[in-house]
VOVO-157198 format. One record per residue (C-alpha): x, y, z; residue in one letter. Coordinates in steps of 0.1 Angstrom, whole numbers, plus 5000, padded with zeros to 4 digits. Each point is the difference from the previous one (the first is absolute). Example, Ala and Ser with C-alpha at 12.3 -4.5 7.8 and 13.67 -1.06 7.14 Angstrom:
<recs>
rec c1 5123	c2 4955	c3 5078	rest A
rec c1 5014	c2 5034	c3 4993	rest S
</recs>
This chain:
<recs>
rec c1 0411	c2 3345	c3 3750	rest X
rec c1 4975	c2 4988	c3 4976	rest X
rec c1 4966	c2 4989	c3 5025	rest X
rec c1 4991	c2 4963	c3 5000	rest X
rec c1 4967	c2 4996	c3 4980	rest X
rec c1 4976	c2 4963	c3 5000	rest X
rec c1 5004	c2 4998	c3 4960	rest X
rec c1 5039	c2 4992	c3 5003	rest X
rec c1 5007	c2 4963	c3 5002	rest X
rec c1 5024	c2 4987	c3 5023	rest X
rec c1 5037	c2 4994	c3 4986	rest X
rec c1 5000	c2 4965	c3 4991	rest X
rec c1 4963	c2 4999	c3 4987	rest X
rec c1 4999	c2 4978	c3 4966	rest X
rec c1 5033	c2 4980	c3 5012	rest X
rec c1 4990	c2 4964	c3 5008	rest X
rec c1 5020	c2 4979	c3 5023	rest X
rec c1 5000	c2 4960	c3 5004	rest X
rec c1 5010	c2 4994	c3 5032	rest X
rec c1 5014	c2 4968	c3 5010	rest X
rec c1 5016	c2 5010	c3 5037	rest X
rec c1 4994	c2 4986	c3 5028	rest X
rec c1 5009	c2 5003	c3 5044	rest X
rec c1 5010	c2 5038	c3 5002	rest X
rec c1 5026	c2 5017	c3 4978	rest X
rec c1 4983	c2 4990	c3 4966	rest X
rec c1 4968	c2 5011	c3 5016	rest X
rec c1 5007	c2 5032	c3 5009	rest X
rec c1 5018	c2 5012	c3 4969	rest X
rec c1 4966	c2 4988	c3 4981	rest X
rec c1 4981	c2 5019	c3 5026	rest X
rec c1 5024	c2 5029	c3 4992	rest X
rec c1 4990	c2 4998	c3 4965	rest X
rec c1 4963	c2 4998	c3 5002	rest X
rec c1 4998	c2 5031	c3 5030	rest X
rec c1 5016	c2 5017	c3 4964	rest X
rec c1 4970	c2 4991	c3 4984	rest X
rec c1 5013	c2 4967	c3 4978	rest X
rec c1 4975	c2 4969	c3 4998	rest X
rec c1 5019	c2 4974	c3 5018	rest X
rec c1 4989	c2 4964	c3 4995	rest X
rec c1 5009	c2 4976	c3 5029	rest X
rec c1 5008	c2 4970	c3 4988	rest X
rec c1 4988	c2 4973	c3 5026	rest X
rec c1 5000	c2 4957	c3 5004	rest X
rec c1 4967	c2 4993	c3 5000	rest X
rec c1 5011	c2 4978	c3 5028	rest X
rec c1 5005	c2 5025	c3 5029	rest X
rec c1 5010	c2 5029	c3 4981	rest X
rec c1 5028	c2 5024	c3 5018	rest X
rec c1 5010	c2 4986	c3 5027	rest X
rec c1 4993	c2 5032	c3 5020	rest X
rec c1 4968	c2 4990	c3 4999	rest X
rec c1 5003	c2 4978	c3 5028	rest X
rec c1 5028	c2 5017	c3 5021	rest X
rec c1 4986	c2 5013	c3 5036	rest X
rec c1 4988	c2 5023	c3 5008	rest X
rec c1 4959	c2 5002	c3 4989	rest X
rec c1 4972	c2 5025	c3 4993	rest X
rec c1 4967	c2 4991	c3 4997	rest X
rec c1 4966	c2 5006	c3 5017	rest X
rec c1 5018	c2 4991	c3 5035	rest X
rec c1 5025	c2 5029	c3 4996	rest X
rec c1 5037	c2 4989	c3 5005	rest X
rec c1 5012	c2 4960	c3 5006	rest X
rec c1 5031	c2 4981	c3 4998	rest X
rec c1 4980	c2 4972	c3 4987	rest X
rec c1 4973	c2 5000	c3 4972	rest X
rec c1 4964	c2 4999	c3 5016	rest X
rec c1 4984	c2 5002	c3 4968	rest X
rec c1 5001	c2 4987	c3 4966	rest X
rec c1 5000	c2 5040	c3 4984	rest X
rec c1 5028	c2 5008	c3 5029	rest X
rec c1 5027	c2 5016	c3 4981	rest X
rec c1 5031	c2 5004	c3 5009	rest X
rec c1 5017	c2 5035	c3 5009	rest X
rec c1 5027	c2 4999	c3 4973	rest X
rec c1 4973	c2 4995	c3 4970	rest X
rec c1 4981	c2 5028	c3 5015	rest X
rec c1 5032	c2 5017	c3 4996	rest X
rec c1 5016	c2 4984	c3 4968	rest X
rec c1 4970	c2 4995	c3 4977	rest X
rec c1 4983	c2 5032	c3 5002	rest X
rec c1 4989	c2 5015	c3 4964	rest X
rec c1 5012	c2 4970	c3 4982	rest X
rec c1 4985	c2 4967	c3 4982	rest X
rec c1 4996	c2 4963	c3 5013	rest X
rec c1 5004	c2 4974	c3 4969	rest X
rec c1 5010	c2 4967	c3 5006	rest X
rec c1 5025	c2 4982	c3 4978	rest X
rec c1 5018	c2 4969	c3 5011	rest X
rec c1 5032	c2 5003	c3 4985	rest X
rec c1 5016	c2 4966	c3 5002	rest X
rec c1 4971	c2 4986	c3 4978	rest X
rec c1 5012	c2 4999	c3 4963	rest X
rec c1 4977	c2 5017	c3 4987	rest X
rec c1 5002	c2 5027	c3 5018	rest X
rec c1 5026	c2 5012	c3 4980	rest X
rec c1 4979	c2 5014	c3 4972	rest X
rec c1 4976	c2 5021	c3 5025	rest X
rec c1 5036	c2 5015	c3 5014	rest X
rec c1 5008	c2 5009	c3 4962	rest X
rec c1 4965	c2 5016	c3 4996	rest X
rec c1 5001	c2 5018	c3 5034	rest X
rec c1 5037	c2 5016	c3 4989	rest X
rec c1 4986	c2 5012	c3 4961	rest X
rec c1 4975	c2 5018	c3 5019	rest X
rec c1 5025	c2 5016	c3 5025	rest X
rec c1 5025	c2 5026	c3 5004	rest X
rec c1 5018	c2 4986	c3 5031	rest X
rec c1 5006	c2 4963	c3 5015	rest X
rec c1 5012	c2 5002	c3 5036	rest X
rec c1 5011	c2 4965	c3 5021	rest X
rec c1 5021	c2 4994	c3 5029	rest X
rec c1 5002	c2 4964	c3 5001	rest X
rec c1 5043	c2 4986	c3 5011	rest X
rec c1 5017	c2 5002	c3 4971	rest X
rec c1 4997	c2 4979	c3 4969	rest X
rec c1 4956	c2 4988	c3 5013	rest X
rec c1 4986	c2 5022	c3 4970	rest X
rec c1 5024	c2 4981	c3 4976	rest X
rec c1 4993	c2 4968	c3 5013	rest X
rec c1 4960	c2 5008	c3 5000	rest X
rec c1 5004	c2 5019	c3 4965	rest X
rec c1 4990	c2 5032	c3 5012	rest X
rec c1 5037	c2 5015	c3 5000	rest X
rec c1 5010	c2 5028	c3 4981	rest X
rec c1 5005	c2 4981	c3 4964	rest X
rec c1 4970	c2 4982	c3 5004	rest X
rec c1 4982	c2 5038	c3 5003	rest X
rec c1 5022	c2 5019	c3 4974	rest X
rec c1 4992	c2 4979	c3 4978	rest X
rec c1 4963	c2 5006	c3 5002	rest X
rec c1 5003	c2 5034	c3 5004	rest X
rec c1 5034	c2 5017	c3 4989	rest X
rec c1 4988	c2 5032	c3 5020	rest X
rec c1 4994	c2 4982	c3 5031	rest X
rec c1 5025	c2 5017	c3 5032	rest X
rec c1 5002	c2 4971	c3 5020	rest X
rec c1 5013	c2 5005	c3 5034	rest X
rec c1 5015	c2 4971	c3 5022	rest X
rec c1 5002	c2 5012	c3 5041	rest X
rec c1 5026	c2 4969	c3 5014	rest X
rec c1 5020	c2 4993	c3 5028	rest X
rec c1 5030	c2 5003	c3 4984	rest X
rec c1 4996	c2 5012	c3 4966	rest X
rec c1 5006	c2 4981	c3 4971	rest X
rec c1 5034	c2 4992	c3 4999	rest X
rec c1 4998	c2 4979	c3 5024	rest X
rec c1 4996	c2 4990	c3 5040	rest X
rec c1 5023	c2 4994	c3 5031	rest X
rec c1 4994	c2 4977	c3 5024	rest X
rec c1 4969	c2 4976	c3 4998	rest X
rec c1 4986	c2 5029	c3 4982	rest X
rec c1 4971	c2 5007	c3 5020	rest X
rec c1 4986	c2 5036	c3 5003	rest X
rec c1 4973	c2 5012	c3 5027	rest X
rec c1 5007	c2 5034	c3 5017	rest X
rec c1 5022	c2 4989	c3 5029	rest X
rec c1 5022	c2 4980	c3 4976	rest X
rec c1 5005	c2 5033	c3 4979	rest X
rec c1 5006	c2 5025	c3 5032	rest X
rec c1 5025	c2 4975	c3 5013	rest X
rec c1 5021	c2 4999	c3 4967	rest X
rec c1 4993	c2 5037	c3 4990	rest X
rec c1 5024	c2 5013	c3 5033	rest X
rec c1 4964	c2 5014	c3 5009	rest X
rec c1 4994	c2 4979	c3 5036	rest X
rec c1 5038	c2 5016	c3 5008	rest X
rec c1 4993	c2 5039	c3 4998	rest X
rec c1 4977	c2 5000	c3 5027	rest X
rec c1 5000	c2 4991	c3 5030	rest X
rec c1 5035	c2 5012	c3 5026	rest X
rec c1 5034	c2 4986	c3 4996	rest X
rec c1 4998	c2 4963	c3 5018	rest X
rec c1 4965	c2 4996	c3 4991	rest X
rec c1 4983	c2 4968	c3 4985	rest X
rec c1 4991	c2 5009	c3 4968	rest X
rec c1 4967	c2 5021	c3 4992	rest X
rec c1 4972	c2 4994	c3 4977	rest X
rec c1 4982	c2 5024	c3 4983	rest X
rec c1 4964	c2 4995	c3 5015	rest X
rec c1 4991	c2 5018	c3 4964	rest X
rec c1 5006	c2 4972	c3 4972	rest X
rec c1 5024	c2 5023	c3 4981	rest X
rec c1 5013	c2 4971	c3 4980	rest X
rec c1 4962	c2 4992	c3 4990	rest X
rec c1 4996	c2 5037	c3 4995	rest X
rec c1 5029	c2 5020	c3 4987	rest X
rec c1 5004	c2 4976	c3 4969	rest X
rec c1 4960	c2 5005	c3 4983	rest X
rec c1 5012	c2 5037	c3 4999	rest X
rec c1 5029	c2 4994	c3 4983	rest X
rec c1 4979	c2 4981	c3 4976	rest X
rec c1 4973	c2 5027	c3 4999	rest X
rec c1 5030	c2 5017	c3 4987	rest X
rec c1 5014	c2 4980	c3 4971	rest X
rec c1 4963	c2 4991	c3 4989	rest X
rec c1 4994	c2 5036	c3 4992	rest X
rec c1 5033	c2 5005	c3 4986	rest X
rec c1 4998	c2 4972	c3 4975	rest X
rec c1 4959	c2 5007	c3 4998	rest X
rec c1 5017	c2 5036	c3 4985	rest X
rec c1 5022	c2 4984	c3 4978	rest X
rec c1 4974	c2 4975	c3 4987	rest X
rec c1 4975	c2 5025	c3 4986	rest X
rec c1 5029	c2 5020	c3 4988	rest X
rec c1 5014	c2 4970	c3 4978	rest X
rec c1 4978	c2 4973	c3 5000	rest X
rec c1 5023	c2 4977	c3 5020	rest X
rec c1 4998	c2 4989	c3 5034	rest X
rec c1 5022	c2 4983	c3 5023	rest X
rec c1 5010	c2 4981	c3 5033	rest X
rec c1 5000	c2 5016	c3 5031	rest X
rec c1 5022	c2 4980	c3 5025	rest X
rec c1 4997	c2 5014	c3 5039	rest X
rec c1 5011	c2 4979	c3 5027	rest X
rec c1 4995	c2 5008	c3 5034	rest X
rec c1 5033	c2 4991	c3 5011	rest X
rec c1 5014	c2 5029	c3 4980	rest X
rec c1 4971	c2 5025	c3 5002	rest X
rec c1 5009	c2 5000	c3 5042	rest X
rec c1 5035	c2 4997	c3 4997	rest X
rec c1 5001	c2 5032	c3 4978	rest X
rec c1 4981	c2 5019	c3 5028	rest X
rec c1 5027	c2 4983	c3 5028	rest X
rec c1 5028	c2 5017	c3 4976	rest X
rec c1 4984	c2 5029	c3 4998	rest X
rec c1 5002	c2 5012	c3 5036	rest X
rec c1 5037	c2 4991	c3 4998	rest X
rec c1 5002	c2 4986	c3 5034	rest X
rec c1 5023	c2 4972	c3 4986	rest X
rec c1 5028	c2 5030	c3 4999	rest X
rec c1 4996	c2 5012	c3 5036	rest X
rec c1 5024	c2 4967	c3 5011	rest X
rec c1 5030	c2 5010	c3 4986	rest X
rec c1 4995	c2 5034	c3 5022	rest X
rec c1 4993	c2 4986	c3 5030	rest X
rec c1 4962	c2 4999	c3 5001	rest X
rec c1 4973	c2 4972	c3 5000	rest X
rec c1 4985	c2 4993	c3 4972	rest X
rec c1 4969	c2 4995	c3 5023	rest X
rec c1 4983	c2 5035	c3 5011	rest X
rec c1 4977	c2 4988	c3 5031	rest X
rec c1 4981	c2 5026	c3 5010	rest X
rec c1 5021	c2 5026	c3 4988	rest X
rec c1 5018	c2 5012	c3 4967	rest X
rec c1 5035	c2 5017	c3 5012	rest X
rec c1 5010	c2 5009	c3 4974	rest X
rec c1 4973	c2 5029	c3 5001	rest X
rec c1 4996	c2 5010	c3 5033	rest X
rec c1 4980	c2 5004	c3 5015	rest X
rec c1 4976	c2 4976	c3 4983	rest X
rec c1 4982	c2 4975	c3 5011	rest X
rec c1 4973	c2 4983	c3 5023	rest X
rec c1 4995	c2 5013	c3 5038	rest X
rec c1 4987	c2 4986	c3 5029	rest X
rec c1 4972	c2 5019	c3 5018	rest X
rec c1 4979	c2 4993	c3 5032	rest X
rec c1 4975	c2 4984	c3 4979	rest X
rec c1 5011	c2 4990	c3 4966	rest X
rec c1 5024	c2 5013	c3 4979	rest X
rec c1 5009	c2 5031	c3 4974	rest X
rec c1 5022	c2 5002	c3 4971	rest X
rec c1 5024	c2 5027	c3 4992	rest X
rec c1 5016	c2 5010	c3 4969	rest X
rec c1 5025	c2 5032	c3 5005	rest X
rec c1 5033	c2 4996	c3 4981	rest X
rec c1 4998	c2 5037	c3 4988	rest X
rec c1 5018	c2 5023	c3 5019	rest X
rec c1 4965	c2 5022	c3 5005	rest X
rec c1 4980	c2 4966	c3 5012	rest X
rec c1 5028	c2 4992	c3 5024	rest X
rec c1 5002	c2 5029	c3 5017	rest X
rec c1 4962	c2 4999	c3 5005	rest X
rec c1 5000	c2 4966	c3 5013	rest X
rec c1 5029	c2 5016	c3 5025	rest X
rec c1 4979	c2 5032	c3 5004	rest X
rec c1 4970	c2 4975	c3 5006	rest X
rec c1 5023	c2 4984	c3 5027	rest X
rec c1 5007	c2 5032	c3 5017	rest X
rec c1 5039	c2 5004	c3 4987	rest X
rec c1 5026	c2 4996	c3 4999	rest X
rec c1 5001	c2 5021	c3 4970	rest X
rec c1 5035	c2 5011	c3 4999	rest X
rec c1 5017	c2 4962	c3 5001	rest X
rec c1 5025	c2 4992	c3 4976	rest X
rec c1 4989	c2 4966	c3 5001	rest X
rec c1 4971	c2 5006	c3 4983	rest X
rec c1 5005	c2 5032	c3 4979	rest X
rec c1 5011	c2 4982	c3 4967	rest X
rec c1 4984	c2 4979	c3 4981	rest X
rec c1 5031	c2 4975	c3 5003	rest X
rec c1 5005	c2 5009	c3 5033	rest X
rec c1 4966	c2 4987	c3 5008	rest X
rec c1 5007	c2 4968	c3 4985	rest X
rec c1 5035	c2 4996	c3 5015	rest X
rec c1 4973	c2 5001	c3 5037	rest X
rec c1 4972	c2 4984	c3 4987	rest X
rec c1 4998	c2 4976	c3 5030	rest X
rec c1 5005	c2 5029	c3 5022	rest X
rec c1 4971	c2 5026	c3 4982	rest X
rec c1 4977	c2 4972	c3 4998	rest X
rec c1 5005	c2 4990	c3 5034	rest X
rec c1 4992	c2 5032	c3 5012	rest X
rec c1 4972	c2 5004	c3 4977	rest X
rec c1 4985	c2 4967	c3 5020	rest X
rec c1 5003	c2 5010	c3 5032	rest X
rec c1 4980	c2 5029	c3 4991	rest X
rec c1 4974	c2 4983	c3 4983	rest X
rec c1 4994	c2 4974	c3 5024	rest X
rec c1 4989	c2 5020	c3 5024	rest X
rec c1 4975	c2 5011	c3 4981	rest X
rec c1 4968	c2 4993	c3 4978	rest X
rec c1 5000	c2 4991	c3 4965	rest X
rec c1 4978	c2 5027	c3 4993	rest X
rec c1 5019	c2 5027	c3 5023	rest X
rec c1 5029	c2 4991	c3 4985	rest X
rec c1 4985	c2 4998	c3 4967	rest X
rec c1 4989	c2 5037	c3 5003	rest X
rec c1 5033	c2 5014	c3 5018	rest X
rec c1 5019	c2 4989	c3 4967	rest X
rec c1 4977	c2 5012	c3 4978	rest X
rec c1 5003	c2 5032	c3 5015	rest X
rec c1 5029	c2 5006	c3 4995	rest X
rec c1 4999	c2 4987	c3 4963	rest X
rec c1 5015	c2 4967	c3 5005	rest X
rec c1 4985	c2 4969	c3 4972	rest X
rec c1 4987	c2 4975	c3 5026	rest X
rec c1 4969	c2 4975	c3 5005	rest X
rec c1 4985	c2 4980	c3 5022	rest X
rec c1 5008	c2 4961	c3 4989	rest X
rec c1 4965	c2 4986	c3 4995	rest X
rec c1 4987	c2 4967	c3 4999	rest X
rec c1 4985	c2 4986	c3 4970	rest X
rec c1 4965	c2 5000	c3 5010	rest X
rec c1 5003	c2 5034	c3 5008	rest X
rec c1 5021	c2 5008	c3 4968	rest X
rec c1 4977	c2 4989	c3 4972	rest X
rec c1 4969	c2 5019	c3 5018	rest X
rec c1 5021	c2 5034	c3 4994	rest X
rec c1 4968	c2 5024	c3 4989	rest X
rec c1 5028	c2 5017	c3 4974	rest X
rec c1 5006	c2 4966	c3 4983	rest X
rec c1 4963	c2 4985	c3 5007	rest X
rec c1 4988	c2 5032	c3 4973	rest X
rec c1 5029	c2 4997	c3 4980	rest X
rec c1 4988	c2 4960	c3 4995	rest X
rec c1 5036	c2 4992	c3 5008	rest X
rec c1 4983	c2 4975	c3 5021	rest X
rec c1 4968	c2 4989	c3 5001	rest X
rec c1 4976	c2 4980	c3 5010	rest X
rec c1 4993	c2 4964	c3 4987	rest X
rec c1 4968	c2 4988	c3 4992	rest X
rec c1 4984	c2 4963	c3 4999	rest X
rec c1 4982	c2 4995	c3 4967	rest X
rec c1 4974	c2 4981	c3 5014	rest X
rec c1 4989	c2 5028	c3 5029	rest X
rec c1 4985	c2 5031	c3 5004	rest X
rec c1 5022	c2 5029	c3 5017	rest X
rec c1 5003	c2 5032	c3 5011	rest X
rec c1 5027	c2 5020	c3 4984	rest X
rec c1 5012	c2 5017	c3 5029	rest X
rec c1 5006	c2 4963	c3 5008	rest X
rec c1 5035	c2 5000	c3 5016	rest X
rec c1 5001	c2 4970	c3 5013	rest X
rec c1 5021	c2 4981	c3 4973	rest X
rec c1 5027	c2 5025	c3 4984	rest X
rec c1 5021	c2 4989	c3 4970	rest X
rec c1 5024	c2 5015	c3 4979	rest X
rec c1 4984	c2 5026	c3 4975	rest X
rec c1 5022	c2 5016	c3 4966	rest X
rec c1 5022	c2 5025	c3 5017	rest X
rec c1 5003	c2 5016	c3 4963	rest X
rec c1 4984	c2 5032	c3 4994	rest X
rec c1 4999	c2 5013	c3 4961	rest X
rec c1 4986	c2 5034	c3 4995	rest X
rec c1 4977	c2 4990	c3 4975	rest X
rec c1 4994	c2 4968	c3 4994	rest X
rec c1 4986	c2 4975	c3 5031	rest X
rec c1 5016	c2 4973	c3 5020	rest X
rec c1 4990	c2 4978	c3 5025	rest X
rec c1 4991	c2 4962	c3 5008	rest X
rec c1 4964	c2 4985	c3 4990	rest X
rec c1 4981	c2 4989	c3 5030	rest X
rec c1 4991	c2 4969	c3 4981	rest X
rec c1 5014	c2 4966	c3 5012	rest X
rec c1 4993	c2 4971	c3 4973	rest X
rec c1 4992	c2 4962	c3 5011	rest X
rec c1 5018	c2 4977	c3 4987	rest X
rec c1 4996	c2 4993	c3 4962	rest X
rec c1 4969	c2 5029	c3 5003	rest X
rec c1 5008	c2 5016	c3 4964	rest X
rec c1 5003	c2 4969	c3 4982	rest X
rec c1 4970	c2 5006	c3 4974	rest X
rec c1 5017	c2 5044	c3 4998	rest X
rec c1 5033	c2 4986	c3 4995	rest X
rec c1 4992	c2 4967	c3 4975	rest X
rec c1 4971	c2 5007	c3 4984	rest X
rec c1 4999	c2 5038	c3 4998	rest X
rec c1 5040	c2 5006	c3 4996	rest X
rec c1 5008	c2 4967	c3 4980	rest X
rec c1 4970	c2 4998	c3 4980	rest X
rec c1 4999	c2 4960	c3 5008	rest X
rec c1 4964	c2 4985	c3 4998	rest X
rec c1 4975	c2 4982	c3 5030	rest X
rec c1 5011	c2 4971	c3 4982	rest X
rec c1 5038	c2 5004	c3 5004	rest X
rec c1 5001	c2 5007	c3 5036	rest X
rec c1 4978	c2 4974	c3 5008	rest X
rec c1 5028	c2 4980	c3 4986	rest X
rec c1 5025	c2 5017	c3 5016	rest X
rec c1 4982	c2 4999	c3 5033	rest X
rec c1 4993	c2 4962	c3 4990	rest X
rec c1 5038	c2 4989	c3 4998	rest X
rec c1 5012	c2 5022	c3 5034	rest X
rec c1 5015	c2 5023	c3 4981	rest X
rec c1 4984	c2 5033	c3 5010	rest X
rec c1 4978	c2 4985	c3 5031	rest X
</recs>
């Protein structure tokens, strides 16, 4: 495998992305794009900008709050969000903002909004308005529902999305209320769908010279997951839909109780089982247990068993037992714990975040966000550590990108249109 070397630019380096996103899933597929090594362009109201900017909670020179103590607080998600990319202000419902748009998009390779359907239009920063500065331009849209249209009052946060998706009703046991997600995989599974379809058309626009609309919706980006565990087909046989704790149709499998947390087992290969029944101490020889369909024909009855061994017992004793006798388990972790892993720490599949305003220590650990968990073997990845103010590139972006004089963004700035 060819060695990584400092000379090789990252993937995307060259590519130049306008990013009008806002909230979470537009975010983070424009974060996606710049940890590849695109310049991505955040396209702000000078009045506020994202409003993730003032979402709880704060960093600043008091540490952690829930409220802002300071003017240069910031909040946690624009630590997160914003890394490695540009602040520019643009307010777009001014008229004449319009013509900066068309400017921004000739000098770009890739527009990317999530605003409810049919807001670019209506601002005149929708796909037409940007193909026809720039016939190149991929222009992605990330929506609730796509754009075909919208059930409902057509409103789209996360919960809206795990409710509709069938997702809230696959966890969680038979009778249960229904369970959110505490991950926002609505928010989160569509940008990587879009991350997707942006490379794909981003192919297919350097190969022809065309580019094109890239239509995600979050809606269908979850639902597609849902469908593809196939749990939907489990009713007509008899079983939930809803796994709980445990997934019978590969027993043993699942999430055990032990004297002081918990430990998750995967063993639906006849070698794993019988270690998980070796671990246990027998029985070896029960026909119960000795085929794979067998196993899930007593899945209530091996895991049951399983559980009364492991809660008698540490995670960690357990944890060892099973392992020694080659069985795929894990202690179930919380998150605090999870993202300070040491494997994925050095790996920079998380990271820590940094306030741009203050000094510290990289073996800082304190604040730990989500780092580029994709490793080429010769070019580099990763996020920036760089968090821009709000409308901070203004003179990069207008004057150095655009070419536009002092004199035309003081005019600009003058009529509200960029400040």
């Amino acid at each position: 495998m060819p060695e990584r070397t400092a000379e090789v630019p990252r993937p995307l380096e060259g590519i130049t992305v306008i990013d009008l996103t806002i909230a979470l899933a537009g975010p983070y597929a424009t974060l996606l794009l710049s940890g590849l090594g695109a310049r991505v362009i955040k396209v702000e109201n000078p009045d506020g900008g994202d409003r993730v900017r003032n979402n709880a909670p704060y960093f600043g020179r008091d540490g952690l709050s829930l409220t802002r103590q300071h003017d240069d607080d910031m909040s946690l998600g624009t630590l997160e969000r914003t890394r490695g990319k540009e602040s520019a202000t643009l307010n777009l419902k001014n008229p004449a903002a319009a013509e900066v748009f068309a400017d921004l998009v000739r000098h770009a390779d890739i527009v990317v909004e999530n605003y409810s359907r049919g807001t670019a239009d209506r601002l005149g920063v929708g796909y037409a308005a940007a193909r026809a500065a720039n016939p190149r331009v991929v222009y992605c849209s990330i929506s609730g529902f796509g754009a075909g249209g919208e059930p409902g009052g057509g409103k789209a946060m996360d919960a809206i999305i795990q409710a509709l998706s069938g997702t809230m009703m696959t966890s969680g046991e038979d009778g249960d209320p229904p369970v959110r997600v505490g991950v926002p995989v609505g928010d989160l599974s569509a940008p990587l769908f879009a991350v997707i379809g942006i490379l794909g058309a981003l192919r297919q626009a350097e190969a022809t010279g065309i580019g094109q609309h890239v239509d995600v919706s979050m809606l269908g980006s979850l639902t597609a997951l849902v469908a593809s565990e196939q749990s939907h087909l489990l009713e007509p046989l008899g079983r939930s839909g809803r796994s709980g704790r445990f997934m019978p149709r590969l027993a043993p499998f699942g999430v055990f109780r032990t004297t002081d947390g918990w430990v998750a087992v995967c063993a639906p290969e006849t070698k794993f089982a019988r270690g998980v029944l070796s671990a246990l101490g027998g029985p070896l020889d029960d026909d119960r247990f000795a085929t794979r369909d067998g196993r899930v024909a007593h899945a209530d009855e091996l895991h049951a068993l399983i559980e009364d061994w492991t809660s008698t017992r540490t995670t960690q004793d357990a944890v060892s037992a099973l392992e020694a006798n080659g069985v795929p388990c894990a202690p179930v972790r919380n998150p605090s714990e999870a993202v300070r892993d040491e494997l994925l720490l050095s790996r920079r599949d998380t990271v820590p975040l940094r306030h741009p305003g203050y000094e510290s220590d990289e073996s800082d650990e304190s604040m730990i966000g989500s780092g580029l968990p994709v490793h080429l073997s010769r070019s580099p990845t990763g996020y920036s550590s760089s968090v821009p103010t709000l409308g901070e590139h203004n003179d990069r972006v207008y004057r150095d990108l655009l070419g536009y004089s002092p004199e035309r963004i003081d005019g600009l700035l003058g009529r509200g249109v960029i400040g």
